[in-house]
N, C-alpha and C positions, 0 to 999 in steps of 0.2 A: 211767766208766760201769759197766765190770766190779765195782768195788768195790761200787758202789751197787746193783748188783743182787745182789750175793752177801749184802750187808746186809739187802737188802727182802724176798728171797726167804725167807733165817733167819728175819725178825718174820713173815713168813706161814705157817712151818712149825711155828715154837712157838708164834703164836696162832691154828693151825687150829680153831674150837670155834665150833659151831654155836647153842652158849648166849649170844654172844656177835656174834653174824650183824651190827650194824651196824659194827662194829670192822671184820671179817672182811670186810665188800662194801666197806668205806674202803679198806680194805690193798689189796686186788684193783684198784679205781679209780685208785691213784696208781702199781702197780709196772707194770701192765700200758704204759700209753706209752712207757714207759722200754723194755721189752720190745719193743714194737713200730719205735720208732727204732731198736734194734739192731742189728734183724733187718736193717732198709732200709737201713742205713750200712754191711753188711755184703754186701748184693746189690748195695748200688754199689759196692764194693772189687770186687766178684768179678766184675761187668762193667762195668770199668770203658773196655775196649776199645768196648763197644759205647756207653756215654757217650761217648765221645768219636768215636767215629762223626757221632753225632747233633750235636754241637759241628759236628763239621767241616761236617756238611752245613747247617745253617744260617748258619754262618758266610757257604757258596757261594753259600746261596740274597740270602744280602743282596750280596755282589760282583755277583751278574748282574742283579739286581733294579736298581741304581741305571742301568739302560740305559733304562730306560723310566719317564714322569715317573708315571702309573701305578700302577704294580708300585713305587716307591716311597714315594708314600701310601699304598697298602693297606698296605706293609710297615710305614710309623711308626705308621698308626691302630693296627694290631695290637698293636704292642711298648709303645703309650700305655696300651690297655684293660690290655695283664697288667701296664704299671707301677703302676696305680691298684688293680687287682687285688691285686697282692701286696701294694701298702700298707697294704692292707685285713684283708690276712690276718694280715701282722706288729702291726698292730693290736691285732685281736681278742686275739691271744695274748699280747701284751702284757699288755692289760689285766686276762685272764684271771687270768695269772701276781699282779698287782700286787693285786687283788682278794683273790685267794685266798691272800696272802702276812699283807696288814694285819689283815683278818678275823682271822685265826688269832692275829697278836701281839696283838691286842684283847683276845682271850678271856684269852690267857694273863695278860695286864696283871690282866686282874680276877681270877683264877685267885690271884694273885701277893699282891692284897690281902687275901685271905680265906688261913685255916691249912688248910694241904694237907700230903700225904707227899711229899717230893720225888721218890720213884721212881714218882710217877702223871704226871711231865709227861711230852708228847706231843711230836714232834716235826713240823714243818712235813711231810716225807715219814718215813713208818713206816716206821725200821727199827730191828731190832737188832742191838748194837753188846757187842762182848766185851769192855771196860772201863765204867767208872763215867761215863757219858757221861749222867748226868742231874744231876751239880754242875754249880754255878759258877765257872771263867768255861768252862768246856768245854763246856756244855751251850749256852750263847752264839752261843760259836765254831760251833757243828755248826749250826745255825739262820740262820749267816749262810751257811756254804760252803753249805746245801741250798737257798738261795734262791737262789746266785747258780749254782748247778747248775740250779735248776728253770727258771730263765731262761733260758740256754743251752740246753737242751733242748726248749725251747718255741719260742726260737728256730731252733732245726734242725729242730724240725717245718712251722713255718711257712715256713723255707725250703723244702722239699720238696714240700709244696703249691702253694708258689708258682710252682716249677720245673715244675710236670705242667702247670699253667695256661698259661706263658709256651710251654712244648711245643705245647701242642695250639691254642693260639691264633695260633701260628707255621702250624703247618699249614694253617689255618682262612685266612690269609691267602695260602697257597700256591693255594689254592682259589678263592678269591674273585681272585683274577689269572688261573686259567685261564680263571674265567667271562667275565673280561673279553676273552681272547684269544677266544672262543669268539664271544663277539659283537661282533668286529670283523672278522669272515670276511663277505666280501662278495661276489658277484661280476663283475668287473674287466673279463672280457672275454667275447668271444661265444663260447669254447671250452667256457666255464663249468667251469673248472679252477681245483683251488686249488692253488696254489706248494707243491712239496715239502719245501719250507724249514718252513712254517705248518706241517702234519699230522705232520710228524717233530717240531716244540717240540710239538706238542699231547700225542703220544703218550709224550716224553719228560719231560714237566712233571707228566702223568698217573701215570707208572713212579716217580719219584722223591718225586711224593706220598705212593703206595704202599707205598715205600720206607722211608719217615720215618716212617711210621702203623705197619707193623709193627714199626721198632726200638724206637718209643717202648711198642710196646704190650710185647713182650719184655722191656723194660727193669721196667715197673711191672705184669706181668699178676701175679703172685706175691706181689708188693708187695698190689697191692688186694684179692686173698685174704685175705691175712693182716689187714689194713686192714679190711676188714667184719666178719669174726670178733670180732675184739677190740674194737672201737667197737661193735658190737652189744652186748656185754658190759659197756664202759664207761658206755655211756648206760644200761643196765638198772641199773648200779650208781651213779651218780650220781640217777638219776630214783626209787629208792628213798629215798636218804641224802633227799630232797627231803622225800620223800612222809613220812619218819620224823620230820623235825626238825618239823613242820607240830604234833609233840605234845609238843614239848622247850621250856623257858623262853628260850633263845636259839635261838628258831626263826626269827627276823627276818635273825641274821647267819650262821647254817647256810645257809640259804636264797642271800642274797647272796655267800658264800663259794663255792658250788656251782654257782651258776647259768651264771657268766662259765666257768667250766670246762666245766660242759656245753653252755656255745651252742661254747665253741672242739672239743669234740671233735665234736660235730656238724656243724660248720663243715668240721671235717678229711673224715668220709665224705663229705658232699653234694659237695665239688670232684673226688674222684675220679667220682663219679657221674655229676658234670658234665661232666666231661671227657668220658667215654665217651660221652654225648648229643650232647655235643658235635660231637665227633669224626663219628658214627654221621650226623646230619641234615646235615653240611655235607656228605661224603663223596658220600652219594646225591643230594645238589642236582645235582653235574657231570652227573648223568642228563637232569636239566630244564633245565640249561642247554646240552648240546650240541642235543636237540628243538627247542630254541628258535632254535637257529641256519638257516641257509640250506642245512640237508645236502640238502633235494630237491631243487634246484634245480641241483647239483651233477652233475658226470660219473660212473656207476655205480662206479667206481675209490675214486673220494674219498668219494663218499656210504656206501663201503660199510665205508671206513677208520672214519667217525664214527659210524657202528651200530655197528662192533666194540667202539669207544670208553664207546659208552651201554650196553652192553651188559657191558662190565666196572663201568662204573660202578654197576650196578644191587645188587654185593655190599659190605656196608656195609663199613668203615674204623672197626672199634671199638676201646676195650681190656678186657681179661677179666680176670675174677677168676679166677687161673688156671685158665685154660683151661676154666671150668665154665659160666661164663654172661658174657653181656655186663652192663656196666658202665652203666649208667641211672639216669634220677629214677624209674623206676617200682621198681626195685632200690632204692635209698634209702627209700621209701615203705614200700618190705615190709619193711625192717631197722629201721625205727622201729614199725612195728605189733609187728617180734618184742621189740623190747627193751620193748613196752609190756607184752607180752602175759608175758615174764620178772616182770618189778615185780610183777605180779602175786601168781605166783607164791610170790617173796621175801616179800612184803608175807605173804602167809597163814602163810606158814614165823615169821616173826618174833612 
């Protein structure tokens, strides 16, 4: 990946030229993910202590879980949604990759029958390269190692989506087991006392939600920073190359070459965005479901343990683009209006 970026970044510095603006938002759309994976496979080397936190703590929460038949159904519904989830994701990217692979050797095919210079062929990802890398059979070989690089790449993006899903869907099912515990408080006798046992798992199930919510958010608040920046960017530059091929003779296969690329990088913002919604609405439910429960009927003791309880519950469980703003569909909403409102832009520039 080092190599490939020291490659991409070169063809970005000696084809900076604004004469030239759809080459230049091409180069920028394909170096930038690469860019962004870097960074993220980089913030997971450097905590990687605090992954594996979050390992462990899941791991405990499925050992305690299988005590109650319960707690684990919620637990396999949840682990079913993010396996179907993430098939969906490795999917997408898939096909994205496969899309945007054939498209391209298509052109070249016709390229190939017609008399061209051979230092005008284009390579699957732009870069440049300090020997003769536009003969034959070397120019080949580069065209296959960049597809089966673009794959893997695409693939560890789609794993990393999948992983913040499967996180926060974990959570989401720690959630939905306190609600269940929350509504199984009854009371038993004429004291109207709840058992110390009940209020200490409540307040402990609640601590370690908590827990789980700010590692996870630690882990990718920085991550999603960097994630909207760039994806903002990427869709403004794919949603151009769109809007540009709409005037080119092969504007049929620009179009379907681009398209699978940009539903996958768009695909990639909305899940962090999701996540944070996620996150955010299930969090504050535990507010509506302790109310719901039997706390006034309870001894001022107990009743006043489960006001404390609703009472924390009332501060949301999000993640942040660091540390700047919470993570939302209403934040996705605004990053597609800015990358609409970029195209524009570009569009007049060109």
């Amino acid at each position: 990946m080092t190599t490939a970026q020291i490659f991409q970044y070169w063809y970005l510095s000696t084809h900076f030229n604004f004469d030239n603006l759809a080459n230049l938002v091409d180069s920028v759309s394909t170096t930038l993910p690469y860019s962004l994976l870097y960074f993220k496979l980089i913030t997971f080397w450097r905590k990687r202590g605090l992954f594996k936190n979050i390992l462990t703590t899941m791991a405990t929460d499925w050992t305690y879980s299988s005590t109650g038949k319960l707690d684990t159904n919620t637990m396999i519904s949840k682990a079913d949604l993010s396996n179907r989830c993430s098939k969906l994701i490795m999917c997408v990217y898939t096909l994205a990759v496969f899309f945007y692979s054939s498209v391209f050797v298509e052109i070249i095919r016709e390229s190939d029958n017609t008399e061209f210079d051979m230092k005008s062929r284009e390579f699957l990802i732009k870069m440049e390269f300090p020997f003769a890398s536009y003969n034959s059979p070397m120019y080949e070989c580069i065209l296959l190692v960049q597809f089966f690089q673009l794959m893997a790449i695409a693939s560890a993006i789609g794993m990393l989506d999948a992983l913040i899903i499967t996180l926060i869907f974990h959570s989401g099912g720690q959630i939905e087991m306190m609600h269940q515990a929350l509504a199984e408080i009854s009371i038993k006798n004429e004291k109207r006392e709840l058992p110390k046992e009940t209020m200490k798992s409540l307040v402990d199930r609640h601590y370690k939600i908590i827990n789980f919510s700010k590692d996870v958010e630690n882990l990718f608040s920085y991550i999603a920073l960097l994630q909207l920046l760039c994806n903002t960017l990427i869709i403004c530059c794919i949603g151009f190359l769109i809007i540009i091929s709409l005037d080119t003779d092969q504007n049929f296969k620009t179009i379907i070459r681009t398209l699978f690329f940009y539903a996958a990088i768009t695909l990639e913002a909305f899940v962090f965005c999701f996540a944070g919604e996620y996150l955010s609405s299930k969090s504050t439910s535990i507010n509506n479901a302790v109310y719901n429960s039997v706390w006034y009927l309870l001894q001022p003791n107990d009743s006043r343990g489960l006001l404390l309880l609703m009472v924390r519950s009332q501060k949301q469980l999000t993640i942040t683009a660091g540390k700047f703003g919470d993570l939302s569909l209403e934040g996705f909403a605004n990053m597609l209006k800015a990358s609409v409102s970029y195209v524009s832009v570009l569009y007049a520039m060109y």
